[in-house]
C-alpha positions, 0 to 999 in steps of 0.5 A: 184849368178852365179858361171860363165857364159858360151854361151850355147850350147848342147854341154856345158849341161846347156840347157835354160829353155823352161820357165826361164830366166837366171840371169846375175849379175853385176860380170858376165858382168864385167868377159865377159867385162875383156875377151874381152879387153884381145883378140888379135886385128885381126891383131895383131893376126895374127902375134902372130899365125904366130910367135907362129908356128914358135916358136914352130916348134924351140921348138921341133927343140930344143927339139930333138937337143940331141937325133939326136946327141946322137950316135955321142955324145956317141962315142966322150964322151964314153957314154954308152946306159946307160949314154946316156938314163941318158941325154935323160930323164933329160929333162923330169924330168925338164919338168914335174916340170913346167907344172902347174906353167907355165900355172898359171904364163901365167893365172896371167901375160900373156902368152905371157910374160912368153913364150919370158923369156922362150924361151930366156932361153932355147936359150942360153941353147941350143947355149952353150950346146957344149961349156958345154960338152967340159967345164970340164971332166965330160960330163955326169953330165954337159949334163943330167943337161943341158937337166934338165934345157932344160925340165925345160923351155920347160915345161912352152910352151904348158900350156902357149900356152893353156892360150893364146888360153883361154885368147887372141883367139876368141872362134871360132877360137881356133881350128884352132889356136891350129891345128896350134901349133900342125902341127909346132911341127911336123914340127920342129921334121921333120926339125931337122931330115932334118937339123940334118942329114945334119949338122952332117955329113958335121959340126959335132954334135956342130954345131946343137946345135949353129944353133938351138940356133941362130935362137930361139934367133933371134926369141925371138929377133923379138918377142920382137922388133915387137910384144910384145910392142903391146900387152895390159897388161892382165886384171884380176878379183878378185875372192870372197872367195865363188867361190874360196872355190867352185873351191877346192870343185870340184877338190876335186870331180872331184879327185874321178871321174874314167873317169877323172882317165882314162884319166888321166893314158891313157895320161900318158901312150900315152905320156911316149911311145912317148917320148921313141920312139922320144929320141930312134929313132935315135939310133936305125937306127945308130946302126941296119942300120949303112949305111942308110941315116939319113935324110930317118929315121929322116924325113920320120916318122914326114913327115907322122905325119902331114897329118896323125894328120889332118886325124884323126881330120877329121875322129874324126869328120865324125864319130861324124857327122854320129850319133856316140856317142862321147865317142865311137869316143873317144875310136875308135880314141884311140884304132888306136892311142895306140893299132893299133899302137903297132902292127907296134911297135911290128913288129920291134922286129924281123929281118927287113929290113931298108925299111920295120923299116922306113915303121913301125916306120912311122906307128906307128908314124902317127897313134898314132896322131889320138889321137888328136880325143881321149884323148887329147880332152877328157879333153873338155867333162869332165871338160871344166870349169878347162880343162887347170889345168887338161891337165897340171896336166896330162902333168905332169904326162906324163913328169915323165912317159917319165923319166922312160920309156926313163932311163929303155929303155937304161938299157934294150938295154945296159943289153939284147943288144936288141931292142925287149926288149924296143918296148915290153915294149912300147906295153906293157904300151901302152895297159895298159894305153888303157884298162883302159880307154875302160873299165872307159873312158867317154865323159859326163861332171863330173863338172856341180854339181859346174858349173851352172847358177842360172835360174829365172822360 
């Protein structure tokens, strides 16, 4: 009996033979039955691309809400840098709690489901986050435990996208659904720089936090309206007990590989200094350049990002197309996203002028994308047969990362009142996590002992 069926190519490792005849049982075509009575019609796949995009660009509008209201928020409330890095993190310790149970609620009801009750929730949150802080007299523990329950919800979106993408997308058309995803998540950031700036000045910080959660909630409103009615329940399979006990064999196999480890710690790593740098960023400009405008520093550095990311996929690709090995692409692509990127990290610890910040933040920022072509695609050479419980599993361990990294950031700057401190830490966890994976990074597949096909010869 096979295990799963899977269209060969070279790139999949499991080759026909010159002489055999693979069989396909009766349990495989009812799996490739399943799969396409749940992909999306055509049309209807467009709306779901579209709407998903703008979905997640308010995600992230979402998202950053708090760190562009930071500063104004601090001064109102009196927060020190402190209590400030104590809200920022609480949106990654409820993020990294729900990676893996978002993606398993998508895999067993439907993504698209779990994304509306998602995005629902975290609409509200967002609406009434000026209503909590003014609630009572304790605005710290009100606000770190919004942001809780901001990460909580927010953490189901990418697995949850991931399954989607498995389970609704034609095979050849999930690239670019996911550039997609990706290019609206930048997006966001740079429209809540924009509107951020301009929102602060003109209404005060509350007003940010009602627009973000207006507009999420007509989306979801849409969704519901025009969308999700339309969309087929999703169809399952039953699984036998053999290929259950033989999925816990391979994750206890693929738990002793180093590659998969390298990756795993280099992700983290990769995820923890971006989340540090997108909850300090703004503060940094208010408090180095206090006359600068907000909208050149909340804008320019995620305007970079865009063009940056499609770059990196096209060169991730050229090389590939030249004759590289995948695995040097992977770590020529990383060693831009981590290591080059730390040098502009780096120059910012000294005396710099506002042009010359935003130049090295937009920098560092753009570069680090170029992961899109190293790490955050390694995950399809190892394992592709479990690619999803794994990028969870290592978003998770990001997400805890970031809770870390962003709370030891603000000790650092209330404690040495200097940013030097902080961006040598980030270079310093950044070339870690690169080191180990140029020393035990890989591109071959370590799941093909537990993922094979049964030929006839």
């Amino acid at each position: 009996m096979a295990d799963k069926h899977t269209s060969g190519d070279g790139r999949n490792g499991l080759n026909d033979s010159l002489l055999g005849v693979k069989v396909y049982t009766g349990a495989v075509s009812t799996e490739e039955e399943t799969k396409d009575q749940n992909l999306w019609p055509r049309p209807l796949a467009r709306k779901w691309t579209l709407m998903l995009f703008i979905g997640t660009c308010l995600l992230y509008c979402a998202r950053m809400a708090m760190p562009i209201c930071a500063v104004s928020m601090a001064t109102f409330f009196h927060w020190s840098k402190i209590d400030s890095g104590l809200v920022l993190g609480g949106f990654f310790w409820g993020y990294c709690f729900t990676q893996i149970l978002g993606g398993h609620a998508s895999d067993k009801f439907g993504g698209e489901r779990v994304l509306f009750v998602s995005a629902v929730s975290w609409a509200v949150i967002t609406a009434a986050t000026p209503l909590l802080a003014h609630l009572g007299s304790n605005s710290l523990a009100l606000m770190t435990m919004a942001r809780f329950l901001m990460g909580l919800l927010q953490g189901v979106f990418f697995p949850s996208l991931a399954s989607i993408c498995s389970q609704r997308v034609l095979e050849e058309e999930r690239g670019f659904f996911m550039s997609t995803m990706n290019s609206g998540s930048n997006l966001g950031i740079l429209l809540a720089g924009g509107m951020g700036s301009l929102m602060l000045d003109q209404y005060g910080w509350e007003s940010m936090f009602y627009c973000i959660g207006v507009l999420a909630g007509l989306w979801a409103l849409i969704v519901w309206l025009c969308l999700l009615q339309e969309v087929a329940p999703k169809q399952t399979k039953k699984s036998s007990d053999t290929q259950g006990s033989l999925s816990r064999t391979r994750w206890w196999s693929l738990s002793k590989e180093p590659p998969v480890w390298a990756m795993v710690f280099a992700h983290m790593c990769m995820s923890s200094t971006y989340y540090t740098l997108l909850s300090w960023l703004p503060t940094y400009f208010e408090e180095s350049f206090p006359h600068a405008m907000g909208s050149v520093y909340n804008i320019i550095p995620w305007f970079v990002a865009i063009p940056s990311a499609l770059a990196g996929g096209y060169m991730s690709s050229f090389l590939i197309d030249q004759g590289y090995s995948v695995v040097s692409v992977r770590k020529i692509m990383q060693f831009i996203s981590m290591g080059i990127s730390s040098v502009f990290i780096l120059l910012l610890s000294g005396a710099v002028q506002f042009t010359s910040a935003v130049t090295f933040f937009s920098a560092a920022i753009g570069l680090s994308t170029f992961s899109s072509g190293g790490v955050s695609v390694n995950v399809q050479d190892l394992c592709p047969s479990c690619a999803g419980a794994i990028y969870g599993f290592m978003n998770m361990l990001g997400a805890f990362m970031g809770v870390v990294l962003v709370s030891v950031a603000g000790y650092l700057i209330e404690v040495t009142l200097s940013w030097a401190s902080v961006f040598s830490l980030i270079t310093l966890v950044n070339v870690a996590g690169l080191g180990i994976f140029l020393i035990f990074g890989e591109a071959r597949r370590v799941d093909l002992e537990y993922y094979k096909p049964v030929d006839l010869v």
